[in-house]
C-alpha positions in Angstrom: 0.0 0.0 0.0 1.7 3.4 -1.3 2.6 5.4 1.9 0.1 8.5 3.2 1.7 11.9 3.0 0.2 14.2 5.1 -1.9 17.0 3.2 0.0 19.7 4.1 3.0 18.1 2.5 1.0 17.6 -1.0 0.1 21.4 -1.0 3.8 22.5 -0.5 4.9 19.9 -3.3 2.3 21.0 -5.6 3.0 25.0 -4.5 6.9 24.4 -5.1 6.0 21.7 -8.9 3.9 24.5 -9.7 6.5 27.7 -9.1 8.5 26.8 -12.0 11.4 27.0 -10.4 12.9 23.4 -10.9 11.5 21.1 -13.2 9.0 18.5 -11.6 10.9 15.0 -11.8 13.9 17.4 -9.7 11.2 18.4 -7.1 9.9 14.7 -6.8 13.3 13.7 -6.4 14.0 15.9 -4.1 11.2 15.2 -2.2 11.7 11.6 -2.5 8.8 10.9 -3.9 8.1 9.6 -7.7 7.7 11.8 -10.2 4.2 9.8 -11.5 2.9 10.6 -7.6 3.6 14.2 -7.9 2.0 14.5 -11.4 -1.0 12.5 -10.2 -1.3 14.7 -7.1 -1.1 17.8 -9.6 -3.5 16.6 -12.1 -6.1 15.6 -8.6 -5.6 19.5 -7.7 -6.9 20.5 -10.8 -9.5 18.1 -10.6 -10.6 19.7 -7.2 -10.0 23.0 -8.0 -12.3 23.0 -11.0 -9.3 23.4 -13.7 -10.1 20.2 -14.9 -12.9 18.0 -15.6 -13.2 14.5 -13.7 -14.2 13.2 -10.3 -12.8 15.5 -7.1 -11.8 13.9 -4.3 -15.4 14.4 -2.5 -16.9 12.8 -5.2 -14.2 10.1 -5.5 -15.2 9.5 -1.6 -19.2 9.7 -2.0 -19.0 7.4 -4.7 -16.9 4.9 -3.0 -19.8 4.9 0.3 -22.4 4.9 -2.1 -21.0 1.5 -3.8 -20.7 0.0 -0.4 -23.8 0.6 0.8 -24.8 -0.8 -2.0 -23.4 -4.2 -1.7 -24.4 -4.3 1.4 -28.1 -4.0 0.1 -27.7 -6.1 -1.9 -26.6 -8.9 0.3 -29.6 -7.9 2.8 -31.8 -8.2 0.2 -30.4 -12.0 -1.2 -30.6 -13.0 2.9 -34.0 -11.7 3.1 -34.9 -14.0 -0.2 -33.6 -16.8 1.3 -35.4 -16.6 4.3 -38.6 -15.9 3.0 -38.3 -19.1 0.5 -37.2 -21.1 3.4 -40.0 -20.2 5.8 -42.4 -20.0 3.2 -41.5 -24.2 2.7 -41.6 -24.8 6.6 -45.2 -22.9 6.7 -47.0 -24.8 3.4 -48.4 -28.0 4.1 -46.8 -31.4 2.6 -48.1 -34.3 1.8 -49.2 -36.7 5.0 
């Protein structure tokens, strides 16, 4: 699992990528991070900051809940089937 930079260190990299100064792959190295991380973290601050068109990271995050909660419903649902055909066999009267 990549490591988790703390957000105040993403804003400075993408402050200092974004100065010009130094070219990005210098700034990721001097960082220590890869340059595809930086770029990625870049293109996500864009994303967020309505520069560019995609999913922001609130989005990114409602949609992840959203597809949990519904596989969960889903399972409640295929439990809730199963119950009901198995008491509905127990309840209907068989053959004597």
């Amino acid at each position: 699992m990549p490591i988790a930079y703390p957000p105040e260190f993403r804003e400075r990299a993408i402050a200092l990528a974004r100065s010009g100064d130094k070219p990005v792959t210098q700034i990721a190295a001097d960082l220590g991070i890869a340059t595809s991380c930086l770029r990625r973290w870049m293109k996500q601050d864009d994303i967020d900051g309505g520069r560019r068109g995609g999913l922001s990271t609130d989005e990114r995050a409602e949609l992840v809940e959203l597809r949990r909660e519904l596989r969960t419903a889903k399972m409640e649902i295929e439990i809730l089937k199963r119950a009901a055909t198995y008491f509905a066999k127990e309840a209907s009267p068989g053959p004597k």
